[in-house]
N, C-alpha and C positions, 0 to 999 in steps of 0.2 A: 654664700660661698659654696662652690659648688667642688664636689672631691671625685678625681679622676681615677680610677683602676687601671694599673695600666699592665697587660701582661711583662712574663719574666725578660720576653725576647724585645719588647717594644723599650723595656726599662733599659737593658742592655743598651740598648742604640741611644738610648739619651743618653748614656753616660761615658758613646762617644767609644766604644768600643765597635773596633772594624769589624772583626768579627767573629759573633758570641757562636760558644761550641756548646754542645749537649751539657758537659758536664759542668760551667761556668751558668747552665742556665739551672740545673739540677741543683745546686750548690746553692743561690740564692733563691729560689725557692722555696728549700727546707730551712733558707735563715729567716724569711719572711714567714715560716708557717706556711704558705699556700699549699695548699691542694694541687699533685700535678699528677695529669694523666701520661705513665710513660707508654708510647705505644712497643706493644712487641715487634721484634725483629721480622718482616715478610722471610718466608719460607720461600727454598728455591724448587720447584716445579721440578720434578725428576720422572721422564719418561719412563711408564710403567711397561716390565718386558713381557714380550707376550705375540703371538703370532702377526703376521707383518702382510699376511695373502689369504686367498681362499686355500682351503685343503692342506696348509701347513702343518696344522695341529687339532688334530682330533681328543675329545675327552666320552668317554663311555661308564655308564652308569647303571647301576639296578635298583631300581625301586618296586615295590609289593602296597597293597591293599587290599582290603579284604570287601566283599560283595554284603550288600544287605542279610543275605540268606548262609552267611556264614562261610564261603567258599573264598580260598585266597587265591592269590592271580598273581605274578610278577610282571616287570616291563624290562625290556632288556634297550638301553636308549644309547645311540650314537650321535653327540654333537660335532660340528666342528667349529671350534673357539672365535673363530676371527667373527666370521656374521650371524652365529651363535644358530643358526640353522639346524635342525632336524635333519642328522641325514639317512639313521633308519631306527624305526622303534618295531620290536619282536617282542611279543604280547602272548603267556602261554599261563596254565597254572601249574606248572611242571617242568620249568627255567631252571639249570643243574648251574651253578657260579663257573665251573671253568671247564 
């Protein structure tokens, strides 16, 4: 004799039910004991904002490190965000913030 498994949603349709919803298949699952994978809900895709051209938005930055021999240096960096391009870096050891 041979014994068939038959999922929650295949069980559904032999019992002639037109048509099984999530929670009619939820429902006997947990009366069956089975084990069900719920899957999570897909996330909707939300365009992230942010420059749309070249030269639209610029972002500038200062960064420092220090030389083997003890000497610090700063960098003075201008990108622009859209193709993330270098558009000028000023390199001194004596860079004032503003």
């Amino acid at each position: 004799m041979q014994y068939v498994i038959l999922a929650p949603q295949q069980l559904l349709e032999r019992l002639d039910a037109i048509h099984p919803n999530d929670k009619r298949v939820y429902r006997i699952c947990r009366e069956l004991e089975l084990n069900l994978q719920i899957k999570p809900k897909k996330r909707i895709v939300q365009e992230k904002p942010g420059p749309h051209a070249i030269n639209e938005c610029q972002s500038m930055d200062f960064m420092h490190d220090q030389l083997e021999d003890g000497r610090n240096y700063r960098l003075f960096n201008v990108l622009d965000d859209f193709n993330r391009e270098g558009l000028a870096i000023e390199v001194d050891s004596q860079l004032e913030n503003g």
